[in-house]
C-alpha positions as CSV (number, residue, x, y, z in Angstrom):
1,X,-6.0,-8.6,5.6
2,X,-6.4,-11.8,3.6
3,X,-10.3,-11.3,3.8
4,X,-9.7,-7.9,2.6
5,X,-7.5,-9.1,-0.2
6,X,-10.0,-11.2,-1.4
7,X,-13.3,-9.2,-1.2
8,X,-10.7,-6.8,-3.6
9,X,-9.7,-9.4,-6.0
10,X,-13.3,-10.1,-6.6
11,X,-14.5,-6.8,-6.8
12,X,-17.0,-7.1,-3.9
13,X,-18.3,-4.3,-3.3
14,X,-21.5,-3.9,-1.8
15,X,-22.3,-0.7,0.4
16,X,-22.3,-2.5,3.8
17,X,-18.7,-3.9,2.9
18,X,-17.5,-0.1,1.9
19,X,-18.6,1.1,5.3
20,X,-17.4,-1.6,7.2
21,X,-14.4,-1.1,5.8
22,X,-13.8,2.7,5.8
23,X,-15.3,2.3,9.4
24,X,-12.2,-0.4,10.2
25,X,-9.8,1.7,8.1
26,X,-10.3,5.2,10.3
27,X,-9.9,3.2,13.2
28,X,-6.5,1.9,12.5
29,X,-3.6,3.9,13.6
30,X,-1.7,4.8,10.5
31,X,2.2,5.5,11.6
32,X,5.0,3.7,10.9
33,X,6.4,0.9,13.4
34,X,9.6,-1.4,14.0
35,X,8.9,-5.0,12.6
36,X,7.4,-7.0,15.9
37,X,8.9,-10.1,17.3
38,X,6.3,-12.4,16.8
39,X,5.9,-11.3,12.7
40,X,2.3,-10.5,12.7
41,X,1.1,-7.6,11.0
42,X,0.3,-4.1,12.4
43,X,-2.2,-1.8,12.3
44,X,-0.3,0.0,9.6
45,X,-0.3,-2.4,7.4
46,X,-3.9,-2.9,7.7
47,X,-4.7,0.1,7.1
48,X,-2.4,-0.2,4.2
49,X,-4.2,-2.7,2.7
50,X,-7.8,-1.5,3.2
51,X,-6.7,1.2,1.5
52,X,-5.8,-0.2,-1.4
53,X,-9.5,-2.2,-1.6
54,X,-11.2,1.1,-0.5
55,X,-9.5,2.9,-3.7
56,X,-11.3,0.2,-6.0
57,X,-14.4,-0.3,-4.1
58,X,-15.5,3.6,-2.8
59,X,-16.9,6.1,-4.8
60,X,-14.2,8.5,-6.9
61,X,-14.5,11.6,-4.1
62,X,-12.9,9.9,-1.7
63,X,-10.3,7.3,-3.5
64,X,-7.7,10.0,-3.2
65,X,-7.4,9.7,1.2
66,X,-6.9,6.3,0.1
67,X,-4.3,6.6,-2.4
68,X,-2.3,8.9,-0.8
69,X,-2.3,7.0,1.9
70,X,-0.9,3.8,0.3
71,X,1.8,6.0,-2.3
72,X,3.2,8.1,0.9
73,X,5.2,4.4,2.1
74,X,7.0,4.9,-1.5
75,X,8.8,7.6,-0.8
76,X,12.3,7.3,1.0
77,X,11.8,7.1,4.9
78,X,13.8,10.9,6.1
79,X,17.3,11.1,7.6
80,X,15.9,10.8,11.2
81,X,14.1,6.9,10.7
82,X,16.9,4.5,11.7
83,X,16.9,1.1,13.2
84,X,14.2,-0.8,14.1
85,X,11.6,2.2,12.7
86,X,13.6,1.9,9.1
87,X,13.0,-1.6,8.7
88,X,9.8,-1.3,10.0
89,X,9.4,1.5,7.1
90,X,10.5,-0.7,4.6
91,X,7.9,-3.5,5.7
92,X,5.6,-0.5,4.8
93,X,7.4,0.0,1.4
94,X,6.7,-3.5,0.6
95,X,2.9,-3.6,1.9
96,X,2.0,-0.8,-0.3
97,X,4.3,-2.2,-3.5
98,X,2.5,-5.0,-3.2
99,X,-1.4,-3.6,-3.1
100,X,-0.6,-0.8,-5.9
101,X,-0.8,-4.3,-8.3
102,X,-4.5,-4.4,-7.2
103,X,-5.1,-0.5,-7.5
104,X,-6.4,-0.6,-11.5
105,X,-5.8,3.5,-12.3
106,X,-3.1,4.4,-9.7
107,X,-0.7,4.9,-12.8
108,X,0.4,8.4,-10.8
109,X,2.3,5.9,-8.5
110,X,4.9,4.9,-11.5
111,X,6.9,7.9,-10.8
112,X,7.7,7.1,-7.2
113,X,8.3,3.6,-8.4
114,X,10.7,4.2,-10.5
115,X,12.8,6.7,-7.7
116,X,12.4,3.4,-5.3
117,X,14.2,1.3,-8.1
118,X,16.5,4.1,-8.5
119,X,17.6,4.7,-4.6
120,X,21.0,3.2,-3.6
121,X,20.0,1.5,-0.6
122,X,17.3,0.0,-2.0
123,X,16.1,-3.5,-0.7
124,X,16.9,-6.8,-3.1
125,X,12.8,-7.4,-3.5
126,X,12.7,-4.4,-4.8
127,X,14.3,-5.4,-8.7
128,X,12.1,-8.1,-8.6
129,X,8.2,-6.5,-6.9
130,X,8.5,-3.0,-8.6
131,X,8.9,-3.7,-12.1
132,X,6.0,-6.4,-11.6
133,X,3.5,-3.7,-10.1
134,X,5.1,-1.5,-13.0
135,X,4.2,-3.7,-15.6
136,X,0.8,-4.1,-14.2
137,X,0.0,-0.4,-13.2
138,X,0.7,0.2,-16.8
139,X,-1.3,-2.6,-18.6
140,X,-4.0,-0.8,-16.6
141,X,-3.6,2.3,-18.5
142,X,-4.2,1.1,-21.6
């Protein structure tokens, strides 16, 4: 993921890299899991990450799979996610918070944003990551 970071903040995108890392992203099991014992990432958030390169690095048809993909983790987890699975959905809230700031044009995220800030059981990082990535998502847009 730290590679994947990187290649991103250096907008390295050559074609091999693109396929190599669309290849790794549909690969990579996308659901939602409890935090793990050990604290190393999962798949998720991987993928999670990927995505966010992918969406600056592929062509314009398909950076929508990879936005969606990232943006879904901002909306609130449903009544049935409790326990382990809800903070392991709020480790997926903060992945994709984090690798919107290095998504240049995903101002439709602000909305959903803003709702996070807004829900009452919000997570303390939240006042401090979302207005960052809000300030940065619309900076971006002008």
């Amino acid at each position: 993921m730290y590679i994947v970071n990187a290649l991103n903040l250096i907008d390295y995108n050559d074609a091999a890299t693109v396929d190599a890392l669309a290849n790794r992203y549909g690969a990579l099991d996308g659901r939602n899991v409890a935090p793990s014992v050990d604290h190393s990432y999962p798949e998720v958030d991987e993928k999670i990450t990927i995505a966010s390169a992918l969406f600056t690095m592929a062509e314009t048809r398909s950076k929508s799979e990879y936005y969606e993909f990232v943006v879904k983790w901002l909306d609130p987890p449903n009544d049935a996610t409790h326990g382990d699975l809800l903070e392991g959905y709020w480790e997926r809230r903060w992945m994709a918070v984090n690798v919107l700031e290095r998504m240049p044009g995903a101002t439709d995220a602000i909305p959903k944003l803003q709702s996070l800030q807004a829900e009452a059981n919000a997570k303390p990082w939240v006042n401090v990551h979302v207005p960052r990535v809000l300030a940065a998502l619309r900076s971006n847009a002008r």
